[in-house]
BAMARPA-623390 format. One record per residue: chain; y, z, x of N, C-alpha, C in turn. Coordinates in steps of 0.2 Angstrom, whole numbers, plus 5000, padded with zeros to 4 digits. Layout:
N
NODE  kette  n.north  n.up  n.east  ca.north  ca.up  ca.east  c.north  c.up  c.east
NODE      A        Y     Z       X         Y      Z        X        Y     Z       X
...
end
This chain:
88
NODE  kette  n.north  n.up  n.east  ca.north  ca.up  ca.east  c.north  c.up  c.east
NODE      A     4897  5461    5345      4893   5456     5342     4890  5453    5348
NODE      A     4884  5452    5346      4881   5449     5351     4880  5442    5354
NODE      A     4877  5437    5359      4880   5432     5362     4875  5428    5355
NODE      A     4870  5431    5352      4868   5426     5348     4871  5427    5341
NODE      A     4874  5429    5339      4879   5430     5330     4884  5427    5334
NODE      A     4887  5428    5339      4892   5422     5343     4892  5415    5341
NODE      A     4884  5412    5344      4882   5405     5344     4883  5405    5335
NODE      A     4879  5407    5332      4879   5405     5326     4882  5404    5321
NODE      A     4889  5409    5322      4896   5410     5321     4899  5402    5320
NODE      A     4898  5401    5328      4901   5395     5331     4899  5390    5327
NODE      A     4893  5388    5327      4889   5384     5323     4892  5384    5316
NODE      A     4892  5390    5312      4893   5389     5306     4901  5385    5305
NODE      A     4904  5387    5311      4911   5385     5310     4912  5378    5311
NODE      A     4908  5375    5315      4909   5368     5315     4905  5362    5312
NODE      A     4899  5369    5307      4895   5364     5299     4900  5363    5296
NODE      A     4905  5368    5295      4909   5371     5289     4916  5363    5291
NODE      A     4918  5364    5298      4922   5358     5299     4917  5351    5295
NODE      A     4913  5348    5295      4910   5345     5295     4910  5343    5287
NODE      A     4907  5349    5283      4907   5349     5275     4914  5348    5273
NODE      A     4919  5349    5276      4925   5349     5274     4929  5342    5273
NODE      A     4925  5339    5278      4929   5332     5280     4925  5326    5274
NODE      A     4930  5325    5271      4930   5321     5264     4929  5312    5271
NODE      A     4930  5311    5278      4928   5305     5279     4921  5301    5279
NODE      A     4917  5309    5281      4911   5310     5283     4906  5307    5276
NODE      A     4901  5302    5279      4898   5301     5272     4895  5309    5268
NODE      A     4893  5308    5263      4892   5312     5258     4884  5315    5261
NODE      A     4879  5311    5261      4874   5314     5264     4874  5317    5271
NODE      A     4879  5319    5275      4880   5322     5281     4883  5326    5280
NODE      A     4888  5327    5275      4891   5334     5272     4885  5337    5269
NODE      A     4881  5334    5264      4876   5337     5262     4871  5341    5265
NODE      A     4869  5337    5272      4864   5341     5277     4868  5346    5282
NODE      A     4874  5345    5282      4878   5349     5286     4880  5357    5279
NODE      A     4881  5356    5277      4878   5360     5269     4874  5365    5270
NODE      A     4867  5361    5268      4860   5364     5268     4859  5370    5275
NODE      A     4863  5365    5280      4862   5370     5286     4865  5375    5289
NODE      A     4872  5375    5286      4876   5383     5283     4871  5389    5279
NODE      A     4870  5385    5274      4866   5388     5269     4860  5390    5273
NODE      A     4856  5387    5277      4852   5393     5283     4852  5395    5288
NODE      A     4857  5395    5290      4859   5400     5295     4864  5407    5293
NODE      A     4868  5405    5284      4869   5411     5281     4863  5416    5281
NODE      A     4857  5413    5276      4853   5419     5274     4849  5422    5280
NODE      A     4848  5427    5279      4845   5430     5282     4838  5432    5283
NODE      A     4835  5428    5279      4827   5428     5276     4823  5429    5283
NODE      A     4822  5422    5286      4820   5423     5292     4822  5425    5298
NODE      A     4818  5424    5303      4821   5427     5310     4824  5419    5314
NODE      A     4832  5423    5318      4835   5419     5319     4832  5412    5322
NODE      A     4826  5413    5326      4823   5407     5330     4820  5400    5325
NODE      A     4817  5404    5318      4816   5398     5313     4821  5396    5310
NODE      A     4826  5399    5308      4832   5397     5305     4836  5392    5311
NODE      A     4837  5393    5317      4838   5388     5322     4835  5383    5322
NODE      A     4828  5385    5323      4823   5378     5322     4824  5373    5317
NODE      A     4826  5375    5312      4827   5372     5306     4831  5367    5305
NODE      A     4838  5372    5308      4844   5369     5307     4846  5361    5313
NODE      A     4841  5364    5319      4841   5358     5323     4837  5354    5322
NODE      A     4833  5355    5318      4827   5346     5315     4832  5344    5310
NODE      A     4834  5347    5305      4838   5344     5299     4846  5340    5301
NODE      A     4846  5343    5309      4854   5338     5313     4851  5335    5314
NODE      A     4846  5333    5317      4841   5329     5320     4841  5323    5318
NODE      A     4839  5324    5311      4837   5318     5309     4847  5315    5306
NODE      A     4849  5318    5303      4857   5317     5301     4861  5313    5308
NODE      A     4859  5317    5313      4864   5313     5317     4860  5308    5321
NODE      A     4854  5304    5320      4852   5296     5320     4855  5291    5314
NODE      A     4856  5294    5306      4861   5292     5302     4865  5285    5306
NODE      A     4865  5278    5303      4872   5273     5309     4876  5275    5303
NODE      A     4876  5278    5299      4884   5279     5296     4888  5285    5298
NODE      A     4882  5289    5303      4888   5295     5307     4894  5294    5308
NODE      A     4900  5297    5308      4905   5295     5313     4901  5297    5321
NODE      A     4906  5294    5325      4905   5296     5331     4907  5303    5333
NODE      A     4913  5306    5329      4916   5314     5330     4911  5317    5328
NODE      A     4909  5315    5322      4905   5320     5319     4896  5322    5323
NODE      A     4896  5317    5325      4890   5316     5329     4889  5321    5334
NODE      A     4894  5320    5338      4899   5325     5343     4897  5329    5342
NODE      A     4900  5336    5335      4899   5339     5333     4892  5342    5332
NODE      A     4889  5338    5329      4883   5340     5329     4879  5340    5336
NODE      A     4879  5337    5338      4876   5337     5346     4877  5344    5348
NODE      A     4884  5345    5347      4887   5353     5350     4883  5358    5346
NODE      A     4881  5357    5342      4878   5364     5335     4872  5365    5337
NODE      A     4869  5359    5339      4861   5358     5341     4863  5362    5349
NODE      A     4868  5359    5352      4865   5365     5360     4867  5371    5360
NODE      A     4872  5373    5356      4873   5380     5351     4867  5385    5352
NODE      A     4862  5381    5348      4857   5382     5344     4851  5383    5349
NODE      A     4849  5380    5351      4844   5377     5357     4842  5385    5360
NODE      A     4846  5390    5362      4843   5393     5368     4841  5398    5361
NODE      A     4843  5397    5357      4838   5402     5350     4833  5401    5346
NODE      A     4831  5395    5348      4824   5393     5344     4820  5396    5348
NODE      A     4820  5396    5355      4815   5401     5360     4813  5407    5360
NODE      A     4817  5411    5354      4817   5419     5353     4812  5420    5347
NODE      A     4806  5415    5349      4798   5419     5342     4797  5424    5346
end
């Protein structure tokens, strides 16, 4: 497996923490969702699925009803993600 299905891997594990957690408002489970959701499919190439998925945390962890954990989290996924947006 390679160091980039690794990252993604990782990522997905810690949206999936995220979706799972009934504390977390509903709309950041919701974007935390959508962003499993693409980095599952395969459609695109891994770099715009990256891209994607760290605009759509982007904007969810400015949210003030983020917890601060989950925040955390995301932060983590975004610099996961970060060295694979650069692979167009």
């Amino acid at each position: 497996m390679s160091e980039d299905e690794q990252a993604v891997k990782h990522a997905i594990f810690l949206l999936n923490q995220i979706v799972n957690d009934t504390s977390i408002p509903r709309n950041i489970r919701r974007a935390a969702n959508e962003s499993v959701d693409l980095l599952e499919t395969g459609e695109d190439s891994i770099a715009s699925r990256a891209i994607s998925v760290i605009m759509t945390l982007e904007d969810t962890s400015q949210d003030p009803n983020c917890p601060s954990y989950a925040r955390t989290k995301i932060f983590k996924i975004q610099s996961l993600l970060a060295p694979l947006k650069d692979q167009i």
